[in-house]
ZADO-1210 file (C-alpha; in nm, 4 decimals, padded with zeros to 6 digits):
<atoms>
<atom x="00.4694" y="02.1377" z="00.7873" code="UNK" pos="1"/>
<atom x="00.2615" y="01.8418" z="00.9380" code="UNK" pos="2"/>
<atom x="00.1650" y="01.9426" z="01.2613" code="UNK" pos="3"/>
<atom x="00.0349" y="01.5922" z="01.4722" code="UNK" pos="4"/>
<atom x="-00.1738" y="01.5777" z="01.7748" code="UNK" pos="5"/>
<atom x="00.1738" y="01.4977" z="02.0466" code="UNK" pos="6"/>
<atom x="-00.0520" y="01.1336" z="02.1405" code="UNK" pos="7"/>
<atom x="00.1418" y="00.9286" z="02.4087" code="UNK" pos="8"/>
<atom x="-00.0258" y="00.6152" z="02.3401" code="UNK" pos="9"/>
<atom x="-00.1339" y="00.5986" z="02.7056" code="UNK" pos="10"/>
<atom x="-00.5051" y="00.4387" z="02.5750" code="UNK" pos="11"/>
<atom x="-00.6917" y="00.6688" z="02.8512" code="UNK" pos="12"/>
<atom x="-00.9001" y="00.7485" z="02.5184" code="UNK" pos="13"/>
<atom x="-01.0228" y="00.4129" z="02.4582" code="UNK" pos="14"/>
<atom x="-00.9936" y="00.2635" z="02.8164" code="UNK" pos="15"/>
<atom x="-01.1830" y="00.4977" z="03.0361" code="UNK" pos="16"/>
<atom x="-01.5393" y="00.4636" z="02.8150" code="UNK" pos="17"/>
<atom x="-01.7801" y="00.3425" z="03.0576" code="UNK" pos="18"/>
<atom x="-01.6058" y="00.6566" z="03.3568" code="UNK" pos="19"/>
<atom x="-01.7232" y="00.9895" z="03.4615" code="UNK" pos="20"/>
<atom x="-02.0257" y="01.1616" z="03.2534" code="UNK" pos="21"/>
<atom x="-01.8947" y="00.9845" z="02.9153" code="UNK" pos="22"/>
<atom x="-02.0140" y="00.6072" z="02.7792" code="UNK" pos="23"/>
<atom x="-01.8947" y="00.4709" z="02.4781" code="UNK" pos="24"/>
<atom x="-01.8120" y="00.6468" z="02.1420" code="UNK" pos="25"/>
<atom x="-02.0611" y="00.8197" z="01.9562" code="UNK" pos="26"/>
<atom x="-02.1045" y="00.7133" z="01.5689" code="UNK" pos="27"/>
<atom x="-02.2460" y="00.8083" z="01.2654" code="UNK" pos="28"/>
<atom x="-02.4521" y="00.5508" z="01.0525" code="UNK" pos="29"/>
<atom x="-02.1428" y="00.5193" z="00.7846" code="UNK" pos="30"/>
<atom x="-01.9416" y="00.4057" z="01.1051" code="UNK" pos="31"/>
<atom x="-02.1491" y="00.1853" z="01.2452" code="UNK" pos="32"/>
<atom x="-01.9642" y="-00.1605" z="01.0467" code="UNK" pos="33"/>
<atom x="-01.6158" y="-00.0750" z="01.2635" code="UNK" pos="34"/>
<atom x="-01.8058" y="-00.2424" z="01.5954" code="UNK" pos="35"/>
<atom x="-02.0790" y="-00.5185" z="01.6985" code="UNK" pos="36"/>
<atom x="-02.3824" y="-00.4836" z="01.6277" code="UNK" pos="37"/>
<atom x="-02.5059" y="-00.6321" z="01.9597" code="UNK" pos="38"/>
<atom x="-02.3127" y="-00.2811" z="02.0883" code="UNK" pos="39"/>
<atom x="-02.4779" y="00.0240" z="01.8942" code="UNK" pos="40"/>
<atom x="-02.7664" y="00.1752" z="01.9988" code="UNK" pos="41"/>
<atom x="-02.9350" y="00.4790" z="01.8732" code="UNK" pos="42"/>
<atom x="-02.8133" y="00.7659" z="02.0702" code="UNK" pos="43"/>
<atom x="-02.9493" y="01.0698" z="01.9183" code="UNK" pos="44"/>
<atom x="-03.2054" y="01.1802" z="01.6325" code="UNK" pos="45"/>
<atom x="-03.4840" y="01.3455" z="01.5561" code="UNK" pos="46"/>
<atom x="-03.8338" y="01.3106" z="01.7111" code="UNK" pos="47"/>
<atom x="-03.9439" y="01.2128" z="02.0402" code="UNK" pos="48"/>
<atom x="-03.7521" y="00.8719" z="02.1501" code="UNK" pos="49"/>
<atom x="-03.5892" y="00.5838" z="01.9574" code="UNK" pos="50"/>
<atom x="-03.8919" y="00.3420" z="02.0137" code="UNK" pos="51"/>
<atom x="-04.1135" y="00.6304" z="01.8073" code="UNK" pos="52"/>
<atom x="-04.2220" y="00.5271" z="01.4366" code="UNK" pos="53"/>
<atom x="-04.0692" y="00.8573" z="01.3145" code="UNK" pos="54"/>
<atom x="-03.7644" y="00.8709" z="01.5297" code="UNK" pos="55"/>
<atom x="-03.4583" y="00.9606" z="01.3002" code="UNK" pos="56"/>
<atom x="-03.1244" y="00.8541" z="01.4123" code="UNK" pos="57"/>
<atom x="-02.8498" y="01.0853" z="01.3739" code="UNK" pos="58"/>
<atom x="-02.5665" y="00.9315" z="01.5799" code="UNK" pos="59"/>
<atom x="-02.5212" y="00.5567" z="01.7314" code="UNK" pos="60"/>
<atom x="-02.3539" y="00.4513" z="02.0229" code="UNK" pos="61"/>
<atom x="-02.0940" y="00.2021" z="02.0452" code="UNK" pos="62"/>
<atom x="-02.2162" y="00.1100" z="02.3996" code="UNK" pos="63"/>
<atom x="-01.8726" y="-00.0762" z="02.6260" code="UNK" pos="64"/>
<atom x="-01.6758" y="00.0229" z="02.8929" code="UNK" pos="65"/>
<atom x="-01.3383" y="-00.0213" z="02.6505" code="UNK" pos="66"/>
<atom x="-01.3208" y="-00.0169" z="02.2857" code="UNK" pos="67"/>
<atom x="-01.2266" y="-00.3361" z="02.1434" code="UNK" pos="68"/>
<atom x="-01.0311" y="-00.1884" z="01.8428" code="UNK" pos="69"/>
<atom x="-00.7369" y="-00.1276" z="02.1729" code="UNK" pos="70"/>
<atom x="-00.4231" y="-00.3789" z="02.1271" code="UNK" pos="71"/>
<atom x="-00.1495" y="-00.2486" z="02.3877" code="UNK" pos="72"/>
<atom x="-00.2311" y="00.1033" z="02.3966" code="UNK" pos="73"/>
<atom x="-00.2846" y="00.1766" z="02.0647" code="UNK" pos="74"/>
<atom x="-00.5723" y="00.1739" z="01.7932" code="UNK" pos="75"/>
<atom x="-00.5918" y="-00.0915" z="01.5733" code="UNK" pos="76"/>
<atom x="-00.8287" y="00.0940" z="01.3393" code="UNK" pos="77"/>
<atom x="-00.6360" y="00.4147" z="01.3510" code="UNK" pos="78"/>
<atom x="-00.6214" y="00.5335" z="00.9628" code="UNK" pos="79"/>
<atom x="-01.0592" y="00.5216" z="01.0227" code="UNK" pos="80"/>
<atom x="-01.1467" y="00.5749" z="01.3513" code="UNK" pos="81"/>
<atom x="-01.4455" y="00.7685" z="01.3893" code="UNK" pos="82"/>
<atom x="-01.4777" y="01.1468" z="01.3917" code="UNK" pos="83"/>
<atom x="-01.5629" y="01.1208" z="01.7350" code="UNK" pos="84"/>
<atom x="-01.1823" y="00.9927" z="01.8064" code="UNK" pos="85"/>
<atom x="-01.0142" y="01.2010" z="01.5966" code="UNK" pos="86"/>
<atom x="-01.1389" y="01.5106" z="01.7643" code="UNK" pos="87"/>
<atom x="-01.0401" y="01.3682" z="02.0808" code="UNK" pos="88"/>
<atom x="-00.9145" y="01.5396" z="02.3536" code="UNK" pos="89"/>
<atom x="-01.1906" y="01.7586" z="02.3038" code="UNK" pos="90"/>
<atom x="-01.5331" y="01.6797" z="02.3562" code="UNK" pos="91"/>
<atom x="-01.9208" y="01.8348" z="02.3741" code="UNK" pos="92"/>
<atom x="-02.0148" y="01.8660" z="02.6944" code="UNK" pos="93"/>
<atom x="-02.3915" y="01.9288" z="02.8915" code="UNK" pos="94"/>
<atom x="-02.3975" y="02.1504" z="03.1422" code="UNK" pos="95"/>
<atom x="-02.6485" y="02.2609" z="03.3651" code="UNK" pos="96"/>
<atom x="-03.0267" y="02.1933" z="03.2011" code="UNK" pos="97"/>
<atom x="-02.9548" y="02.2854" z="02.8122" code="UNK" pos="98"/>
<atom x="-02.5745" y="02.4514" z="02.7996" code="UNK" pos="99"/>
<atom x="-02.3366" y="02.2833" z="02.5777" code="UNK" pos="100"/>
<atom x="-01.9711" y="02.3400" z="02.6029" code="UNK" pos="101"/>
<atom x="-01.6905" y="02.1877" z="02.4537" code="UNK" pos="102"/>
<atom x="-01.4185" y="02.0434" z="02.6964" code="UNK" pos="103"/>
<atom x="-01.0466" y="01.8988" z="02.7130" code="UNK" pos="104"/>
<atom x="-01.0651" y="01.5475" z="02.8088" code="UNK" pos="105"/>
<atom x="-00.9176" y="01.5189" z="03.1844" code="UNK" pos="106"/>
<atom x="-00.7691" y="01.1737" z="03.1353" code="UNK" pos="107"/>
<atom x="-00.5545" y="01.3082" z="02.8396" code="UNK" pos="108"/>
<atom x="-00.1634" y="01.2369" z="02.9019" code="UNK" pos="109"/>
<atom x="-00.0676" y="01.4488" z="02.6503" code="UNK" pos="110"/>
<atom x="-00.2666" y="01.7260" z="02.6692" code="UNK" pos="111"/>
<atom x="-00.0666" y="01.9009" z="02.9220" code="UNK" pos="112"/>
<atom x="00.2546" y="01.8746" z="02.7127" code="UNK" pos="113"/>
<atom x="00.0430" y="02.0503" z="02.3962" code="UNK" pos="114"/>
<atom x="00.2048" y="02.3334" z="02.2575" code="UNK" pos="115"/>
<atom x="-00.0440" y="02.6730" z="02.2589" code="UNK" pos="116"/>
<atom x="-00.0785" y="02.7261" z="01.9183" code="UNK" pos="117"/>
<atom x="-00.1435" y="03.1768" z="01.8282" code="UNK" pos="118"/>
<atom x="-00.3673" y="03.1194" z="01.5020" code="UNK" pos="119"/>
<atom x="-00.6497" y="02.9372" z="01.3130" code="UNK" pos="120"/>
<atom x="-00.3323" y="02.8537" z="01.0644" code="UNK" pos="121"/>
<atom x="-00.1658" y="02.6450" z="01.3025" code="UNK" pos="122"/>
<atom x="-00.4078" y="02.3804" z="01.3830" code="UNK" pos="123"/>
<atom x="-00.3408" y="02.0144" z="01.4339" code="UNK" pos="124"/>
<atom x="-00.4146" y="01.7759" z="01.1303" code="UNK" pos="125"/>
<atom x="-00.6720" y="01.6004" z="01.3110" code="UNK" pos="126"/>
<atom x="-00.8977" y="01.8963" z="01.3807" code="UNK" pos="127"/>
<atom x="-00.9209" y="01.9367" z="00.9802" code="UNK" pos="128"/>
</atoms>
């Protein structure tokens, strides 16, 4: 039985980039071809800052307010989005001065429609 995250194609995911606490999509180097160049930035690594000699970079940032892979609500790229997007509604979050939580996206449509789901075995697709 295929159970699929209950998305209502409102685009909140991809539109609301630049609002709140979150900017742009996070990206690992093998994702990095799916947007401009002129857009990624390092966004966090290994050692000191990016403009260090030793700095490693372990994720990019796809740095705009929308994501240009949008086309009336829907994702143009959605058979390889990133693993960023696919985990979406849920995010890491920073709060306070070093505690990390994970969160429920607030602009999510569908997330208050989401069945509860009882056990590990009933997870959505995209979370594997």
């Amino acid at each position: 039985m295929e159970n699929r995250f209950p998305c209502t194609q409102c685009g909140n995911c991809c539109k609301k980039l630049g609002e709140g606490d979150w900017t742009g999509i996070s990206i690992f180097s093998w994702e990095k071809h799916l947007f401009p160049d002129d857009k990624i930035k390092p966004n966090l690594g290994l050692g000191g800052t990016p403009e260090d000699p030793d700095f490693k970079t372990v994720l990019f940032l796809y740095d705009s307010i929308g994501c240009i892979h949008l086309d009336d609500d829907w994702c143009l790229i959605h058979d390889m989005r990133p693993v960023v997007c696919r985990s979406y509604p849920f995010r890491m979050s920073i709060r306070g001065k070093n505690q990390r939580v994970f969160e429920v996206a607030p602009e999510c449509t569908a997330i208050h429609s989401w069945p509860a789901k009882q056990t590990i075995t009933e997870r959505y697709e995209e979370m594997d």
